[in-house]
N, C-alpha and C positions, 0 to 999 in steps of 0.2 A: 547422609550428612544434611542437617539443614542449614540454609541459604537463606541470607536476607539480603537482599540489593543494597541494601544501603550501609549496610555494618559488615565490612568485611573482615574474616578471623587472620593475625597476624601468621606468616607464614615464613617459615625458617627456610635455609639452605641456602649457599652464598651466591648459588647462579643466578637465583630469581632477584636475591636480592640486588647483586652487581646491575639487571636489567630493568631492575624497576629505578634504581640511578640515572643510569643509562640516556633512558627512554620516559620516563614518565614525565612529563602529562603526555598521554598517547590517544590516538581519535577521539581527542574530544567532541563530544556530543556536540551538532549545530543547534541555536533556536530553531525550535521545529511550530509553525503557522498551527494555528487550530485549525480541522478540519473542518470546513461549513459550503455547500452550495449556493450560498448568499454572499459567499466574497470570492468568486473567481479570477484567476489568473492566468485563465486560456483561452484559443480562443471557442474550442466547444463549449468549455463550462459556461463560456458567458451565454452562448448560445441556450442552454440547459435552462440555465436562471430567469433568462428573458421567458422563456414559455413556462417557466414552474410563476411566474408572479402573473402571464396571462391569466393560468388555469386558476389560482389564488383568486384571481380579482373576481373571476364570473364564479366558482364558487362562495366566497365572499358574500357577492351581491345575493344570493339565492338564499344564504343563512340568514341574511338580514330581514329578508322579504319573509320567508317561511315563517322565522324570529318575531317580527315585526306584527303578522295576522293572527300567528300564536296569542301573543301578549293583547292585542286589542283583540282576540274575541274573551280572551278569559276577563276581561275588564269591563268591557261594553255590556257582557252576558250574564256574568256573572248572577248568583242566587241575591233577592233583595228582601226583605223585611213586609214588602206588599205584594210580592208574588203570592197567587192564590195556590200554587201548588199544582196547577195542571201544567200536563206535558206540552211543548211550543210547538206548533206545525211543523209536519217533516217533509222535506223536497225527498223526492223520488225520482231522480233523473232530473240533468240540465246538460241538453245537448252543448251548450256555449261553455262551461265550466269542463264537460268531457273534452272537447274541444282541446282546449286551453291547455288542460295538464297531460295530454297527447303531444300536441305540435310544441309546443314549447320548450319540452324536454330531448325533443327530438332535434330540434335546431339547434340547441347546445351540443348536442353530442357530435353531431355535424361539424358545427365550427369547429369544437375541439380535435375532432379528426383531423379537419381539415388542416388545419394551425399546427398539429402536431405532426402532419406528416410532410407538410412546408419544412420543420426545422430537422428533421430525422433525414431528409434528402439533403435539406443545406449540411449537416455535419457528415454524411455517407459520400457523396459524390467529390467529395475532394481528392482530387488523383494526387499520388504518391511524385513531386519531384525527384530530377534525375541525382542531384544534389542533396537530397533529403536524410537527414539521420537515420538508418535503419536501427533497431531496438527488436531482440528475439527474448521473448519471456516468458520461462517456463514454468507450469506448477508446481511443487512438489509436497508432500504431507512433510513437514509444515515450514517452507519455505522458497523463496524464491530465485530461480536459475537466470542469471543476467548475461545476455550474450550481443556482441555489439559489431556482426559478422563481415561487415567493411573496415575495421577498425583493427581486430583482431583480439580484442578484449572480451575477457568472461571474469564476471564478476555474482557477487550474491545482494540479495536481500537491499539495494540500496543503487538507485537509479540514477544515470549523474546524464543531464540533459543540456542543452545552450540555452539562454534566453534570446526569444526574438522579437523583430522591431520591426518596425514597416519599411523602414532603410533596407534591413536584412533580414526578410525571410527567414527562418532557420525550424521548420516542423520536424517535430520526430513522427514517426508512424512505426508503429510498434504491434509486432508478431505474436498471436497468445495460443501456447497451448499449455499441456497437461502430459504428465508423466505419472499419475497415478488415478486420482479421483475427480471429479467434477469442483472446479474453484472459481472464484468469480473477482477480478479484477478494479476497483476501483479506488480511484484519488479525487476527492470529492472538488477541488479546487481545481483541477487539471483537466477533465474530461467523466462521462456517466459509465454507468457501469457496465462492463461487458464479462461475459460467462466464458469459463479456460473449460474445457471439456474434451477430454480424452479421444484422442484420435479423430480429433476435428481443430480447424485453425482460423481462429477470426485474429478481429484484424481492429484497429482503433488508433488514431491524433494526438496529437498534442501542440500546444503553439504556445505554451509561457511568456508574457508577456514584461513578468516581473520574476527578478532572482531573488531566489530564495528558499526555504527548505520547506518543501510538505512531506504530506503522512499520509500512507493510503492504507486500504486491511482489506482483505479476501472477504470479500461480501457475502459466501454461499458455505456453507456449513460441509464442514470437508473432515472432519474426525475431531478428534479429542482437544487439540491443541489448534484447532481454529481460530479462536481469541487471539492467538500467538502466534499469527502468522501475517505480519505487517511488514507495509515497502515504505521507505522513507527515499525522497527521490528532492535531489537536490540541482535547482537552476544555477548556473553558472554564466556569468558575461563570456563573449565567446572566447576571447582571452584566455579566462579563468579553464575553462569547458578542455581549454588546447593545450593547457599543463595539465590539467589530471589526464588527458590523453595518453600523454608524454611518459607521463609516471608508471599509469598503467601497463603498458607496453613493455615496459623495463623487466628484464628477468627478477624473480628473488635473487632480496640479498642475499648474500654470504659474507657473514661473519666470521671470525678465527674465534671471535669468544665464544661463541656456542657453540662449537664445534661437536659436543659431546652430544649436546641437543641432539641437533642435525645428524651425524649419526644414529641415536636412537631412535629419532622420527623414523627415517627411512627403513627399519628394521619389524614396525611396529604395521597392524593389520589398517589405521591411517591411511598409507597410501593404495589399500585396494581402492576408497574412496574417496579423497583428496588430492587434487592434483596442487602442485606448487614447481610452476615451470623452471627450469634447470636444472631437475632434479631429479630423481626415479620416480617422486610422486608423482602419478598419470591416470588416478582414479576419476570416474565421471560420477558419482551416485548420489555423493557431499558436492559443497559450496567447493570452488575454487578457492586455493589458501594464500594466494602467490601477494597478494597485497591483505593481507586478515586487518593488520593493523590499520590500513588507511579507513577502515569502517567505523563508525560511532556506534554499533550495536553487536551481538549475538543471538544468537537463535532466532534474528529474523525479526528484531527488534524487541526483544521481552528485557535485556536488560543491556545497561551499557556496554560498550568494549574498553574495559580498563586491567591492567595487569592484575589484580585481583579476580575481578570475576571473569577473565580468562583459564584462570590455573584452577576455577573451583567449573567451569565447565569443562576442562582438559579429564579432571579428576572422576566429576561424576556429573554427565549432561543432565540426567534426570531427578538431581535436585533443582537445576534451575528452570527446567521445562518437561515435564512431568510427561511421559510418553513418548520422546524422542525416539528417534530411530538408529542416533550415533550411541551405540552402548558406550558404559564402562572400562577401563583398556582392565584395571583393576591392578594399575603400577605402583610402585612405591613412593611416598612423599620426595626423596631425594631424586626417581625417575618424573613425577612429573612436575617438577623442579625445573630440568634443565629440558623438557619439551617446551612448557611454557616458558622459558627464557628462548630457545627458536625462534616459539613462534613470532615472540614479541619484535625482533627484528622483522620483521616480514612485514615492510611498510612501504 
């Protein structure tokens, strides 16, 4: 089947239909920040930016100068109209010019060690508060396992953090590993980049200083569908942070109208891999399903989460993200009709 994000094909059967009444407009997409390490909102990234505009500056100044002798010799020297044609005296060695392009380049390197490894201890040496958000985040081809191990919440693909203040402290520090291949972790506004590597566990901050919603992507080239494996990770006043808690926490709903759903779900090879608490679903392999709909995206942000493009990745994942690992169930229009009507309560 082909898929376009933006034109969805109208879709019969009165189950879906009844819950796109229902339920629609459903996870609305948040405004999501461009991403840029030139406008931080943590406080590592600010830290990141402060030494990315040091290194800028003293590079900078060296294009200029390099720049600058460039263009005044080609000018100064330049061929004239009363040149006689012979070749100019050649220097053969200048102990002071050796000198020069020795130490000089040497004392730059230096500094920037230095300087850079000033700011690499200021963002490493921050010890983990007792109080502190804990965040466990796992890799997978191609998406991301969100586990929030104080809290008791697992969630996918979409990071939901406190903003903090100098009033109230509030850091996440955040657990990275990998369940399949080597991936690489960054939110270019939040914090630099750190490497998810199989059977190894690092380890990385955050301090959000303003709410609001960013975009991060798997920086390290992990299979086919790389491009398509992004975290959207959303600040919250702590307020806000303390009802999506709230939410999370809550079992799936249950419906009387989907009922039929909800039976088929449960019948269907879905829950070897999807768990959706209160229910027989108890698979680990997929995204947790217990809240699907409180998400703004699928597949890990390739395309919205709207009841249309829900029931056309229920039907066939791999017209919407071309190499997935969740096959085809290969149901009937009318079965997955009333799965997508399930899932769509699941908020």
């Amino acid at each position: 089947m082909k898929h376009h994000p933006l034109l969805g094909r109208v879709v019969g059967g009165s189950a879906l239909v009844a819950v796109l009444l229902a339920f629609a407009p459903v996870a609305a997409a948040p405004p999501v920040e461009q991403p840029s390490i030139f406008a931080p909102v943590s406080t590592p990234a600010f830290i990141i930016r402060e030494v990315s505009f040091f290194v800028l500056a003293i590079t900078a100044v060296i294009f200029v100068l390099v720049s600058g002798v460039g263009v005044y010799a080609l000018i100064r020297f330049r061929r004239r109209q009363t040149d006689d044609g012979r070749e100019p005296p050649q220097v053969y060695g200048s102990q002071q010019i050796e000198l020069a392009w020795t130490l000089v380049p040497l004392l730059i390197v230096i500094v920037l060690f230095l300087v850079t490894t000033r700011y690499i201890y200021g963002v490493e040496r921050r010890a983990q508060p007792a109080d502190a958000l804990a965040v466990t985040i796992i890799g997978h081809q191609w998406w991301w396992e969100i586990r929030y191990p104080k809290l008791g919440i697992v969630t996918a693909n979409e990071l939901h953090v406190p903003m903090s203040a100098a009033s109230l402290p509030m850091p996440t520090f955040i657990t990275l590993q990998s369940a399949d291949v080597i991936h690489s972790f960054w939110i270019p506004q939040l914090a630099g980049k750190m490497d998810v590597i199989p059977n190894k566990t690092n380890r990385l901050w955050i301090e959000p200083l303003r709410a609001g919603t960013y975009v991060g992507q798997c920086a390290e080239y992990c299979g086919a569908q790389h491009a398509g494996m992004l975290l959207i990770v959303t600040v919250h006043t702590p307020e806000e942070f303390a009802r999506w808690v709230s939410d999370q926490r809550a079992p799936a709903r249950s419906d009387g109208q989907v009922a039929a759903g909800r039976e088929l779900f449960s019948t269907l090879a879905c829950i070897n891999c999807h768990t959706v608490r209160g229910t027989t679903a108890d698979g680990v392999f997929g995204p947790d399903l217990t809240h699907l709909m409180s998400r703004s995206t699928i597949g890990a942000g390739v395309i919205q989460n709207t009841p249309q493009t829900l029931r056309d990745w229920v039907e066939d994942p791999a017209s919407i993200k071309p190499g997935a690992l969740m096959p085809a169930m290969k149901l009937s229009r009318e079965d997955v009709d009333k799965v997508t009507a399930y899932l769509l309560t699941l908020r």
